[in-house]
C-alpha positions as CSV (number, residue, x, y, z in Angstrom):
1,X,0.0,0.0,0.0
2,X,1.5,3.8,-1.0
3,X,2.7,5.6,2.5
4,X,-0.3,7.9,1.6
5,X,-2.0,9.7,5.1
6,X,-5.5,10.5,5.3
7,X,-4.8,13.8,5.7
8,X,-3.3,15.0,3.0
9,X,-3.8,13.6,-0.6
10,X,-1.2,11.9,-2.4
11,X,0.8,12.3,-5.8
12,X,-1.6,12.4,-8.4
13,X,-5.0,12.0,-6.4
14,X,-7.3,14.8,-6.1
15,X,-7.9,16.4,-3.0
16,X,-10.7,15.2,-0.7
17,X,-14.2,17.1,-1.9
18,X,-15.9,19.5,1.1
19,X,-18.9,17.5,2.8
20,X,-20.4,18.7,5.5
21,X,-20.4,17.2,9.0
22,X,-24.0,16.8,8.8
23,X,-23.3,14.9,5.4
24,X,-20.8,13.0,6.8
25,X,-22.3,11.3,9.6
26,X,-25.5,10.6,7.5
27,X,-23.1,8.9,4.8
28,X,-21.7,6.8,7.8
29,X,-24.7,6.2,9.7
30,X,-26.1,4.8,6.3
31,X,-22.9,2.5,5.6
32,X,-23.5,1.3,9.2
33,X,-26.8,0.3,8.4
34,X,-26.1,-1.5,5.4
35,X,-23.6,-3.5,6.7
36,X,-26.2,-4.2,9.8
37,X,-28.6,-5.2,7.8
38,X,-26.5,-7.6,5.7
39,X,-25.2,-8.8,8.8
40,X,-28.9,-9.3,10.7
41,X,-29.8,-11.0,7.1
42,X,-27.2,-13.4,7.1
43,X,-27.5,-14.8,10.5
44,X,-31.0,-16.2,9.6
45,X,-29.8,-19.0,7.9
46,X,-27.2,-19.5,10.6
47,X,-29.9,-19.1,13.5
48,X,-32.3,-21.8,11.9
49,X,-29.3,-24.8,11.0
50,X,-27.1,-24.2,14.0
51,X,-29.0,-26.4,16.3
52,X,-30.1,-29.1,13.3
53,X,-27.6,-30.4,10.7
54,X,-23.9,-28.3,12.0
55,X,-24.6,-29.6,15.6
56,X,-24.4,-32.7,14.6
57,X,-21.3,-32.3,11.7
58,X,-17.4,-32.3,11.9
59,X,-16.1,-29.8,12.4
60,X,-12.4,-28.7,12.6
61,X,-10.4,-28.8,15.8
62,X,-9.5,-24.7,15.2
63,X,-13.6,-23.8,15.4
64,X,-13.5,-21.4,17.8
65,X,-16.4,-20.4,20.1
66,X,-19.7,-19.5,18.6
67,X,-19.8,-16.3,20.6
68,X,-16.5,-15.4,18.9
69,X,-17.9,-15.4,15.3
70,X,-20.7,-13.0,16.6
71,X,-18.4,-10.5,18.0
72,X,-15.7,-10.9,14.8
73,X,-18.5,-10.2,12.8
74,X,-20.0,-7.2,14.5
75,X,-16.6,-5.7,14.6
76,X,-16.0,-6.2,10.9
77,X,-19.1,-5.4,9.8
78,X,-18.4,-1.9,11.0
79,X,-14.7,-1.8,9.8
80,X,-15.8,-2.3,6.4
81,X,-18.7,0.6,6.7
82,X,-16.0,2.7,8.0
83,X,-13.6,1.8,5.4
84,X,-16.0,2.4,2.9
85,X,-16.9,6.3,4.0
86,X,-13.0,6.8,4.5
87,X,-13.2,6.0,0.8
88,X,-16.5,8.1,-0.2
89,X,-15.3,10.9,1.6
90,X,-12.2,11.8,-0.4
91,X,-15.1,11.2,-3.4
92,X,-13.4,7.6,-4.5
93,X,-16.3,5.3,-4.0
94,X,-17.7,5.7,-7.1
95,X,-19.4,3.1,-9.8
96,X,-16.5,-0.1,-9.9
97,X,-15.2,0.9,-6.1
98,X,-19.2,1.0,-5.2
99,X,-19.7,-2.0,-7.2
100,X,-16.8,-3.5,-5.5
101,X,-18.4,-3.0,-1.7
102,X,-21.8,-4.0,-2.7
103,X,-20.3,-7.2,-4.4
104,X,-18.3,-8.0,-0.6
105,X,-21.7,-7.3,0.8
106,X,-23.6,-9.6,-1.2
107,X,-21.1,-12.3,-1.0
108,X,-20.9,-12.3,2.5
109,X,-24.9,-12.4,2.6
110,X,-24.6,-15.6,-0.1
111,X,-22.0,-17.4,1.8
112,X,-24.5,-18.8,5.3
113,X,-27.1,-19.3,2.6
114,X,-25.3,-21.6,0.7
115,X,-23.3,-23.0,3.7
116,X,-26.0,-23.2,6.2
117,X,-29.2,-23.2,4.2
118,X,-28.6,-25.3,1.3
119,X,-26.8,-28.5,3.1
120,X,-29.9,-29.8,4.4
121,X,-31.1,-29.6,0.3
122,X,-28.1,-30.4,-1.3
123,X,-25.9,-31.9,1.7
124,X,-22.1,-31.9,1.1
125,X,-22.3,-29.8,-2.2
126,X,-23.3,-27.0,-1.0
127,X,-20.6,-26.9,1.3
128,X,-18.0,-27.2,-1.3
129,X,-20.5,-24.2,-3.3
130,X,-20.2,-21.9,0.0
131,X,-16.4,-22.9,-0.6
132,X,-16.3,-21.4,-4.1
133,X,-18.4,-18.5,-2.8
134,X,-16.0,-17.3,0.4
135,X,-13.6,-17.9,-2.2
136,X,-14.9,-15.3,-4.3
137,X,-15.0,-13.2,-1.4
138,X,-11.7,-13.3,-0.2
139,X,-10.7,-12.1,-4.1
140,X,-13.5,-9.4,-4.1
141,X,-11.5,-8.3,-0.4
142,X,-8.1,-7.6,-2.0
143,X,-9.4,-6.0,-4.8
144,X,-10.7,-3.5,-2.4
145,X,-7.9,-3.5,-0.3
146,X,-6.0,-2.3,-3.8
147,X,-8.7,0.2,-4.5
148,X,-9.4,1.7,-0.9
149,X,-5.6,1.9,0.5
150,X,-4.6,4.2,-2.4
151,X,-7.2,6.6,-1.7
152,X,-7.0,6.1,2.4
153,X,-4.3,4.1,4.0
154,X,-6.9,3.6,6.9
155,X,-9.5,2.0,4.7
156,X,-7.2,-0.2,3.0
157,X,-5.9,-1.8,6.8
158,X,-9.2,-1.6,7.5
159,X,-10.3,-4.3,5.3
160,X,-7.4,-6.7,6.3
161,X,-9.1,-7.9,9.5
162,X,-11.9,-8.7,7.3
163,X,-9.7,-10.4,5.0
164,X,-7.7,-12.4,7.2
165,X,-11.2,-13.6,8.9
166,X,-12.7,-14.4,5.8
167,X,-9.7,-16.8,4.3
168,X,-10.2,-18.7,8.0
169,X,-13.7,-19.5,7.6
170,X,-13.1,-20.4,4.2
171,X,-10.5,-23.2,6.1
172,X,-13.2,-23.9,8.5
173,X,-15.3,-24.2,4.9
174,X,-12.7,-26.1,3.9
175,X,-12.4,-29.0,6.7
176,X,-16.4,-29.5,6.9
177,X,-16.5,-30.0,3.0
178,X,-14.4,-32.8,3.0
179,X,-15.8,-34.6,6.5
180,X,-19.2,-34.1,6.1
């Protein structure tokens, strides 16, 4: 990533546009809520299989907690909002950056559907489709990271904890395609 500070733009990028505070806290109130809403969307698969078929699946011996994946989540949900108004605020999330974050957001909404919703339909394959979906994913992440750390260094780390939790649940993926 260029040693670029959110301060002060960087050779060749335009300087952040004016937006007012009220603007700005709307903007990132809104990104919050997307992300919320994604989140609160995705957990309905997860809420209505995590007693039936994954209680009862192999799983691998680095699954952490439940509670953990709740609080990871939470915490990146709102890293990537916030990444994504770093971004809008210096005027860069525009139509393939945009597309970019709403392409994250609907893979991560696709991944417990697949995973969690379409085992008890299509058993092991969809575990190896979720697979090929997180996969996805992960790819969509570090084209962000490419797009968002140029503009704002803090966007661009911002998306690595996101990253980094999304390639291990894709080994998680991973273990229960092959044992279940």
């Amino acid at each position: 990533m260029p040693s670029n500070t959110d301060g002060q733009p960087g050779p060749g990028t335009a300087p952040a546009p004016v937006r007012s505070p009220g603007r700005q806290v709307v903007a990132l109130l809104g990104l919050l809520a997307l992300s919320y809403a994604v989140c609160m969307l995705a957990s309905i698969p997860i809420i209505l299989n995590s007693n039936g078929w994954f209680a009862g699946s192999v799983k691998a011996p680095w699954m952490p907690a439940g509670w953990m994946f709740r609080a990871a989540w939470l915490s990146l949900y709102a890293g990537i909002a916030v990444a994504a108004w770093l971004v809008w605020r210096r005027g860069a999330l525009v139509r393939p950056v945009a597309r970019m974050y709403v392409l994250q957001l609907l893979l991560n909404l696709a991944w417990p559907i697949t995973f969690f919703g379409m085992y008890p339909m299509l058993g092991a394959a969809a575990l190896w489709i979720a697979l090929a979906v997180i996969g996805a994913l992960a790819f969509v992440l570090v084209l962000l990271i490419l797009r968002f750390g140029p503009v704002s260094t803090a966007a661009g780390l911002l998306v690595l904890p996101y990253f980094s939790w999304v390639v291990f649940s894709a080994s998680l993926n991973l273990y229960s395609a092959i044992h279940n």
